[in-house]
C-alpha positions as CSV (number, residue, x, y, z in Angstrom):
1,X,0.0,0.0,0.0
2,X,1.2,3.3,-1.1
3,X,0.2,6.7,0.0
4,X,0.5,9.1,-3.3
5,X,0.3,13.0,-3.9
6,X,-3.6,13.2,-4.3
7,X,-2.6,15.7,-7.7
8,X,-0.7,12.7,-9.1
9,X,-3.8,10.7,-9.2
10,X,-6.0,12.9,-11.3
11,X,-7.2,14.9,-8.1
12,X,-7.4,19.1,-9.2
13,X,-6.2,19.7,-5.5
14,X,-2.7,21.4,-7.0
15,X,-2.6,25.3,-6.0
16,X,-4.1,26.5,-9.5
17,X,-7.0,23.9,-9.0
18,X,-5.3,21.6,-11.3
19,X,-3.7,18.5,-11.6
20,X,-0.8,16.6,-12.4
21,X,-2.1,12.7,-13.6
22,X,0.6,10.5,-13.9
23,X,-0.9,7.4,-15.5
24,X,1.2,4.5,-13.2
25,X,-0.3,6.6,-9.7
26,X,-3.4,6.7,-11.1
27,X,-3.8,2.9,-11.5
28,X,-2.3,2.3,-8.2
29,X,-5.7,4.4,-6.8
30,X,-8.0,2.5,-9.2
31,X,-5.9,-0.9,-8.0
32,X,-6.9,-0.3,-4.7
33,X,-3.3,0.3,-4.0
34,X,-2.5,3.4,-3.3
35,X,-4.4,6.5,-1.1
36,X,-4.4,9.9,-2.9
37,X,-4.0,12.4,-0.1
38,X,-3.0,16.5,-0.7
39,X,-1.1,17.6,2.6
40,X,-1.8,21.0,1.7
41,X,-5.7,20.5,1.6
42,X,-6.0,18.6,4.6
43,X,-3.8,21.5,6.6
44,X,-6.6,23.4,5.8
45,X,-5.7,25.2,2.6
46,X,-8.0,26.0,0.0
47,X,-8.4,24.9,-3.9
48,X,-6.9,27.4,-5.5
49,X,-4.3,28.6,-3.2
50,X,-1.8,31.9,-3.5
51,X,1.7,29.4,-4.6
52,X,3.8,29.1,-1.8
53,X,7.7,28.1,-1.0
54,X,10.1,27.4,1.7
55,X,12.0,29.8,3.0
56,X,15.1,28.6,4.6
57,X,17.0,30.3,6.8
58,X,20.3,28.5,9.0
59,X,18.4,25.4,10.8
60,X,14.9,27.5,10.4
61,X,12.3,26.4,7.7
62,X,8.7,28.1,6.9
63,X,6.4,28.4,4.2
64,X,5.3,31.9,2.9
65,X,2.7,32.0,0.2
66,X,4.0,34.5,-3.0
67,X,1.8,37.5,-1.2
68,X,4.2,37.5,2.2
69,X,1.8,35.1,4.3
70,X,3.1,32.8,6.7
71,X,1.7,29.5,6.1
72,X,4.3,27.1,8.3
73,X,1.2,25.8,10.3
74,X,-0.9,25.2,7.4
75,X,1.5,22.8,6.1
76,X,3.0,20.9,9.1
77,X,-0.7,20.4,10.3
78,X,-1.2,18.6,7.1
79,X,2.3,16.9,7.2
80,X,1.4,15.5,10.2
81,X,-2.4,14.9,9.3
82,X,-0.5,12.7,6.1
83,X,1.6,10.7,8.6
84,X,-0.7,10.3,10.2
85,X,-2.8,8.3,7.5
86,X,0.6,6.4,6.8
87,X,0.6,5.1,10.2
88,X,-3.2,4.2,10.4
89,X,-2.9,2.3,6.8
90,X,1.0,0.8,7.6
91,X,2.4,2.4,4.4
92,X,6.0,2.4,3.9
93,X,6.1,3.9,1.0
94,X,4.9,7.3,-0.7
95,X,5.2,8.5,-4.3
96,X,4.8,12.4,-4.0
97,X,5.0,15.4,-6.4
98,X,8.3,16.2,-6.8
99,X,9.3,20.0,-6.6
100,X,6.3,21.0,-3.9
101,X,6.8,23.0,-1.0
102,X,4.9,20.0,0.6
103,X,5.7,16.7,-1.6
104,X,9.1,17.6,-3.2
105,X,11.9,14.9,-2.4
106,X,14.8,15.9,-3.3
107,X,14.4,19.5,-5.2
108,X,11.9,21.9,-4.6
109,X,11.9,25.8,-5.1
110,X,14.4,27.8,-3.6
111,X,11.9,30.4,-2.3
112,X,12.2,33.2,-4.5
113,X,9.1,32.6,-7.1
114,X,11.3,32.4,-9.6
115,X,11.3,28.8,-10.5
116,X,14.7,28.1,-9.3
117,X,15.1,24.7,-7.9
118,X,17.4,24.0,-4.8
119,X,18.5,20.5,-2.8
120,X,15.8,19.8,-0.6
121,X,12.4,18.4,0.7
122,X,8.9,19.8,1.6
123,X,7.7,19.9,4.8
124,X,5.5,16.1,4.3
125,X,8.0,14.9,2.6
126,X,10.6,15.5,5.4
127,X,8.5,13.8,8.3
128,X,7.7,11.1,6.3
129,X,11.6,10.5,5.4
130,X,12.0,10.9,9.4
131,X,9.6,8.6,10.3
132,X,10.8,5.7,8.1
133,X,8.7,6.5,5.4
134,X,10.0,5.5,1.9
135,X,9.6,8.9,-0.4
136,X,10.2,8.8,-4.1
137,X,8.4,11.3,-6.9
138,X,6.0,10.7,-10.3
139,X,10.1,11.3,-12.2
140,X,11.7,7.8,-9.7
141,X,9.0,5.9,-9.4
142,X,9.4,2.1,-8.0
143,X,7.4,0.8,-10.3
144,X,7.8,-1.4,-13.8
């Protein structure tokens, strides 16, 4: 059992209402095998949403949306909503959307708006990871 980025799996929960379908996550849901969730929703965060990024500063991490708002407690609520669901369900593994201020493993925007991409993970992605929680995105997927 997988839990996957609700956005891969045909969901419009992405910050501009849409979605990102990747075809192998969707058949996982349809399998019965995977449980779309969107961190972001369940922190309480609307469809659409103002973009946001992590700001990182020495060992100190938050999320600002592009109009200045702190919204740190919007997305750790729904990091730890996600784990959460992991735990109930015993996943080990996730497959989220890589590059999210949420779901990124690996790379995600550097904080400016200005689609840079630095080393890094979003804020579910991280607990996961450090709760023993195998991560990988819809580009290095476990699958085939």
């Amino acid at each position: 059992m997988y839990i996957v980025s609700a956005c891969l799996a045909g969901i419009r929960c992405r910050y501009d209402g849409r979605c990102n379908t990747d075809e192998f996550v969707q058949s996982l849901v349809k399998e019965g095998k995977a449980v779309p969730i969107c961190p972001e929703v369940l922190g309480g965060l609307p469809i659409p949403r103002v973009p946001c990024e992590i700001i990182s500063h020495e060992d100190t991490r938050w999320v600002m949306n592009r109009d200045g708002e702190d919204m740190t407690g919007e997305f750790v609520a729904g990091a730890r909503k996600t784990l959460q669901i992991a735990r109930v369900l015993g996943v080990k593994t996730a497959i989220l959307k890589s590059k999210s201020p949420s779901c990124g493993c690996g790379r995600i925007y550097d904080g400016t708006f200005t689609g840079r991409l630095i080393d890094g993970d979003g804020i579910t992605c991280r607990l996961l990871k450090d709760n023993g929680i195998e991560v990988y995105t819809e580009e290095n997927l476990p699958h085939h």
